[in-house]
C-alpha positions in Angstrom: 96.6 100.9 86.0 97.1 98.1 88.8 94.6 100.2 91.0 92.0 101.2 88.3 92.3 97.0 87.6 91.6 96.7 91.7 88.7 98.8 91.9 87.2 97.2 88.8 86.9 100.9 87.3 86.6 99.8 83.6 85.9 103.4 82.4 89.0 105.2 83.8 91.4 102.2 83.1 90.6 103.1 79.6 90.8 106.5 79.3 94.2 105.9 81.3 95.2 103.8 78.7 93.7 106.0 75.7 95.7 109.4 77.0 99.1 107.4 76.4 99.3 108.8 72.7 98.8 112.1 73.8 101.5 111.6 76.9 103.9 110.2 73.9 103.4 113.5 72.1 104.5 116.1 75.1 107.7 113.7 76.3 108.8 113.6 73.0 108.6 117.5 72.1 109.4 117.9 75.5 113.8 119.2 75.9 113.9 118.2 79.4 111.9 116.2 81.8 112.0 116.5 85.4 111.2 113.2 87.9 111.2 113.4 91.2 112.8 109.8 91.7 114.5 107.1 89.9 111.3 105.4 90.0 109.4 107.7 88.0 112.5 108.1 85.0 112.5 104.6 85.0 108.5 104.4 84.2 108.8 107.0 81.4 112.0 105.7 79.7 110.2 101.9 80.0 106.9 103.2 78.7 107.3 106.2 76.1 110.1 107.3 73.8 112.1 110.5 74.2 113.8 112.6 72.9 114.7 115.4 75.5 117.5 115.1 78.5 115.3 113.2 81.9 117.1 114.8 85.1 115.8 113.7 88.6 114.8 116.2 91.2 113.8 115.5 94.4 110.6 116.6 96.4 111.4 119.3 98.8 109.5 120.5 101.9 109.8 123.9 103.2 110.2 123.8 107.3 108.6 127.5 108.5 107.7 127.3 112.1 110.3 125.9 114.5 110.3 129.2 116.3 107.1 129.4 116.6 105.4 128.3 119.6 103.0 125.5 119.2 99.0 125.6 120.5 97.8 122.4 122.0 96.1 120.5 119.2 94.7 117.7 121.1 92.9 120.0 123.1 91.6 122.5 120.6 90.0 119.4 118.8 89.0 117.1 122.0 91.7 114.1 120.8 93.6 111.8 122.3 96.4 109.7 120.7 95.3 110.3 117.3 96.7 109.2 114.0 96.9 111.7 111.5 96.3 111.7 107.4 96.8 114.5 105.5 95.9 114.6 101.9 93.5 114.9 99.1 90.4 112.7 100.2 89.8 110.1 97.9 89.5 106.4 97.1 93.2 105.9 95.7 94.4 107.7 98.7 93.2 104.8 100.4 91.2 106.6 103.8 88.2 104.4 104.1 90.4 101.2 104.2 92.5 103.4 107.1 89.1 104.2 109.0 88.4 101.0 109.2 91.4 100.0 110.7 91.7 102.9 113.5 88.2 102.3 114.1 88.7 98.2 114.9 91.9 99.5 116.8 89.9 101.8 118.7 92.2 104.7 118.0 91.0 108.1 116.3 91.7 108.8 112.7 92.5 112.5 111.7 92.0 113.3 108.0 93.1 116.7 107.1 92.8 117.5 102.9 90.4 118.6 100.4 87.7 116.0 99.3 87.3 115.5 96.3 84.7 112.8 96.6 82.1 113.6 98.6 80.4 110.3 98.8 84.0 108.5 99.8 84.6 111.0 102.7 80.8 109.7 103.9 81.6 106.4 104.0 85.3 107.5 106.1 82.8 109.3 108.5 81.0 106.6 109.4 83.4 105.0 111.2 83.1 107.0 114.6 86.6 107.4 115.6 87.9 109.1 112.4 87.3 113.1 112.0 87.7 114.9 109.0 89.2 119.1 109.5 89.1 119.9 106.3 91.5 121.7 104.5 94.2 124.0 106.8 97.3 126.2 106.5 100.8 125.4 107.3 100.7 126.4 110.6 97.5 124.5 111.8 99.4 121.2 109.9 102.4 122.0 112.2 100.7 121.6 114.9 98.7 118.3 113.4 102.1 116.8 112.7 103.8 117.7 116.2 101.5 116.3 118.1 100.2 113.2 116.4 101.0 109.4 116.9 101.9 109.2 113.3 101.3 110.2 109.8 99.7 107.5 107.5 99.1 107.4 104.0 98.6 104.1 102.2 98.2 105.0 98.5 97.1 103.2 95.8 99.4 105.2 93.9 102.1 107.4 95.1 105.1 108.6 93.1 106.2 111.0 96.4 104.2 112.1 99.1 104.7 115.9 100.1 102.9 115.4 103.0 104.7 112.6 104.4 107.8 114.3 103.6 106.4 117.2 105.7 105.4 114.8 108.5 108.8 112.8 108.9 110.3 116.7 108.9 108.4 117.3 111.6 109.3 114.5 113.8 106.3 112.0 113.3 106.8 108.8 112.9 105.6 107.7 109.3 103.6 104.4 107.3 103.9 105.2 103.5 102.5 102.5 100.6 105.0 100.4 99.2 103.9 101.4 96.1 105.8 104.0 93.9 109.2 105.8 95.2 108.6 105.6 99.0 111.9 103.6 99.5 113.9 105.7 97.5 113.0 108.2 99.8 112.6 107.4 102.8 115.5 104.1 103.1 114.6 102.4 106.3 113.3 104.8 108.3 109.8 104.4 107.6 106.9 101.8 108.0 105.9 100.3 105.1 102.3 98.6 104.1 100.9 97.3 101.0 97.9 99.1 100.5 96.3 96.0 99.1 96.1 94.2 102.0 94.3 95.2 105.2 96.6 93.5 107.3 99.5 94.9 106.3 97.9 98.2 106.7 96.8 97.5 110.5 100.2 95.9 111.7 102.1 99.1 110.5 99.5 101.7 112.4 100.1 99.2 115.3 104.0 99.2 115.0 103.6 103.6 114.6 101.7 104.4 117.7 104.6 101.7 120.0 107.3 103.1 117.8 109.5 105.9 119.8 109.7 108.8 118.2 113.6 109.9 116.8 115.6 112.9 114.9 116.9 110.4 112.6 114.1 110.7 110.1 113.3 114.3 110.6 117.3 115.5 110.0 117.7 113.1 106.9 114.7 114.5 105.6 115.3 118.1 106.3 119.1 118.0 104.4 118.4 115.9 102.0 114.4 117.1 100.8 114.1 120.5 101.1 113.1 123.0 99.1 116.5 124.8 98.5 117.7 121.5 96.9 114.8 121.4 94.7 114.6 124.6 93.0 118.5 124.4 92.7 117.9 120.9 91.2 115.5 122.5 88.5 117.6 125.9 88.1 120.6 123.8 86.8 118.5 121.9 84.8 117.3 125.3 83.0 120.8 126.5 82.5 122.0 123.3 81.0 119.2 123.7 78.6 119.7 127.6 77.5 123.8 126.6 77.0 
């Protein structure tokens, strides 16, 4: 609601407040919830009534290719020092905001993500140093990850970011939104930016590409988020709920 407000979108604040009713309806016949954060249980037992047990399970990211060998990405795509964003193209992912910056830094911009608004990912493209690949597999993103500055993604709105939780598993140094569960997630080990304000967005791509990169991220991350964890999170959940 605080971005729709933002963005002046009149028509989708509304029907984002009109669906409440019908998000009432499924919590409440609903006989367990899963969040993936505090964050998110917190929104749902402050905004709806229910009835059914709420459990938290973490995001989790499924590492596949550490013994694979690596193809030079930079080279296969003619880049340089290149900051990487991987997600769904679209205004509350926040990417034009993000070419802007990387183009008055004079740095490239790699998007990576299915867009979903053609006419936003235009306006991205105009600024000459970002370059939009489209959508790729695993492997191709685990090459993206390994050899990028850092992974950026200052949402509007973000609950939990897979693909910064793939990107700090990989090694790259991370800026995630303030917005949402970031913190709960990622502690201190990330940048942080309020997606709000340019500034803050500009002076955390500034701190990424100076920032040494670490393992303390990318081994917190990998015990702590992965997909084991996840599915075991949501089979006990299932069992407590047939006994």
């Amino acid at each position: 609601e605080k971005f729709f407000e933002y963005s002046d979108n009149v028509e989708r604040k509304n029907l984002w407040n009109n669906c409440k009713v019908y998000k009432e309806l499924i919590l409440k016949k609903s006989k367990i919830i899963f969040c993936n954060s505090i964050y998110e249980k917190s929104l749902i037992t402050k905004d709806f009534t229910t009835k059914g047990d709420i459990k938290v399970v973490y995001n989790g990211v499924d590492i596949n290719y550490d013994e694979v060998p690596l193809y030079n990405f930079k080279e296969r795509y003619n880049l340089d020092n290149y900051i990487l964003c991987v997600g769904r193209i679209c205004e509350v992912k926040n990417q034009l905001e993000l070419s802007k910056i990387c183009n008055e830094i004079g740095v490239d911009l790699v998007l990576i993500g299915t867009a979903s608004e053609e006419r936003y990912l235009k306006e991205c493209l105009a600024y000459p140093t970002t370059h939009y690949l489209g959508f790729m597999n695993d492997y191709d993103l685990y090459n993206a990850y390994t050899f990028s500055s850092a992974h950026i993604l200052a949402s509007f709105s973000e609950v939990t970011s897979l693909s910064s939780l793939k990107a700090a598993a990989y090694g790259c140094n991370i800026v995630v939104t303030e917005e949402g569960a970031s913190k709960e997630y990622f502690k201190d080990m990330a940048i942080y930016c309020d997606p709000y304000n340019h500034n803050s967005i500009k002076l955390a791509v500034e701190k990424s590409r100076v920032k040494r990169k670490n393992n303390k991220l990318k081994e917190y991350i990998r015990y702590n988020y992965n997909l084991k964890n996840m599915l075991e999170g949501i089979y006990e959940g299932y069992l407590k709920l047939m006994n």
